[in-house]
C-alpha positions as CSV (number, residue, x, y, z in Angstrom):
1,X,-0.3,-6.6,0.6
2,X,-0.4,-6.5,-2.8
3,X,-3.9,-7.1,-5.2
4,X,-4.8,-6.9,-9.2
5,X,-6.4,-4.3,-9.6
6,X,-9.4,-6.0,-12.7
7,X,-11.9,-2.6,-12.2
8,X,-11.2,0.6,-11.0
9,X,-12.9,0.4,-8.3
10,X,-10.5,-2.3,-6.9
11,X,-8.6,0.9,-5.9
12,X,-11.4,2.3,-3.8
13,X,-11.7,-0.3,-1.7
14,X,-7.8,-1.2,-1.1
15,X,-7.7,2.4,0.0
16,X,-10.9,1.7,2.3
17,X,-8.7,-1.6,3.6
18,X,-5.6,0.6,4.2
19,X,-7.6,3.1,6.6
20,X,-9.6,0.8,8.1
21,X,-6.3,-0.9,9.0
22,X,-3.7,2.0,9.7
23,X,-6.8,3.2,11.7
24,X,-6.3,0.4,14.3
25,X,-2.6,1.4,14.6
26,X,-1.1,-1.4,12.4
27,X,1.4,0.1,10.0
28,X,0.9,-1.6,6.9
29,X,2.1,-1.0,2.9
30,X,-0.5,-1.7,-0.4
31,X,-1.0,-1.2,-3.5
32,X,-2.6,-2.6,-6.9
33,X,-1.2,-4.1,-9.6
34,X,-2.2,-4.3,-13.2
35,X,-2.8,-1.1,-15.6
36,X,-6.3,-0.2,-13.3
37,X,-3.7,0.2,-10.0
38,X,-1.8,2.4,-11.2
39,X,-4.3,4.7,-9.0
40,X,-3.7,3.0,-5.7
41,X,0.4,3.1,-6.7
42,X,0.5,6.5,-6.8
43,X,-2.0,7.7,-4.2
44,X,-1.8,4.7,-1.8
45,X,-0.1,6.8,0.9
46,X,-2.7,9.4,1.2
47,X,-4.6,6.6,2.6
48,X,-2.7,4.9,4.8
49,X,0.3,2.8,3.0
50,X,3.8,3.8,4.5
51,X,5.2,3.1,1.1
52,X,4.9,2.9,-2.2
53,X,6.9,1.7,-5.1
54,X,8.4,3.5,-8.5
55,X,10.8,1.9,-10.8
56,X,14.1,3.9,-11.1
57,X,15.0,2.4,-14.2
58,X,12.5,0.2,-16.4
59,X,9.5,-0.9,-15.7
60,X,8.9,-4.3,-15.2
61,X,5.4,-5.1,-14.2
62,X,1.9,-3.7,-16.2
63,X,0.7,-0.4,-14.0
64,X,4.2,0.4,-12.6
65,X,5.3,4.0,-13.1
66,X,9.1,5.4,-13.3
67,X,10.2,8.4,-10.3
68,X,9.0,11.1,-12.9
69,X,6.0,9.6,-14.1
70,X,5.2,9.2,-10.1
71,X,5.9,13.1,-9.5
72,X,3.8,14.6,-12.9
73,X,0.5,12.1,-12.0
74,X,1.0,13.0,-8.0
75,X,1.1,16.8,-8.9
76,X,-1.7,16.2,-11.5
77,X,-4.4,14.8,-8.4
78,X,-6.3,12.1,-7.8
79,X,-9.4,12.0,-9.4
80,X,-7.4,13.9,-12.4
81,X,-5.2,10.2,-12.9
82,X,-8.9,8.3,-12.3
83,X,-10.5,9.9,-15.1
84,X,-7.7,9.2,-17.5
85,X,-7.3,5.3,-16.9
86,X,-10.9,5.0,-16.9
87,X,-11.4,6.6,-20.1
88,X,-8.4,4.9,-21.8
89,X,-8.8,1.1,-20.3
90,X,-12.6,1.4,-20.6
91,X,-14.1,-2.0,-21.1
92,X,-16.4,-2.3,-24.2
């Protein structure tokens, strides 16, 4: 399943979705799209998606990050990738 992410908070509650899901023993793979999901692409599987998705090549969708783009924000945390597409896609 597959969602725009519009607010950042779009990500929270996939990620709620996903464990409330994977929690009932259905295997299931999500993420959000858009500049705002780039969260849920990169942390998805800690909450339940069996995959996730990073372009080898170019990008070709708004959000979408390459292998080594994937790797530096995954190393960098959560809450560390949060803070910095809240503060630069704030909403004035």
């Amino acid at each position: 399943m597959v969602f725009f992410a519009r607010k950042m908070k779009d990500n929270q509650s996939l990620f709620t979705l996903c464990k409330e899901i994977t929690q009932k023993g259905i295997n299931i793979s999500t993420f959000c799209m858009g500049v705002r999901g780039m969260l849920s692409r990169v942390f998805c599987v800690n909450h339940g998606s069996a995959y996730t998705y990073a372009s080898i090549g170019e990008k070709t969708a708004p959000g979408q990050v390459s292998i080594s783009e994937f790797v530096q924000l995954y190393k960098k945390g959560e809450e560390s990738l949060q803070k910095k597409i809240e503060d630069k896609y704030k909403r004035k």
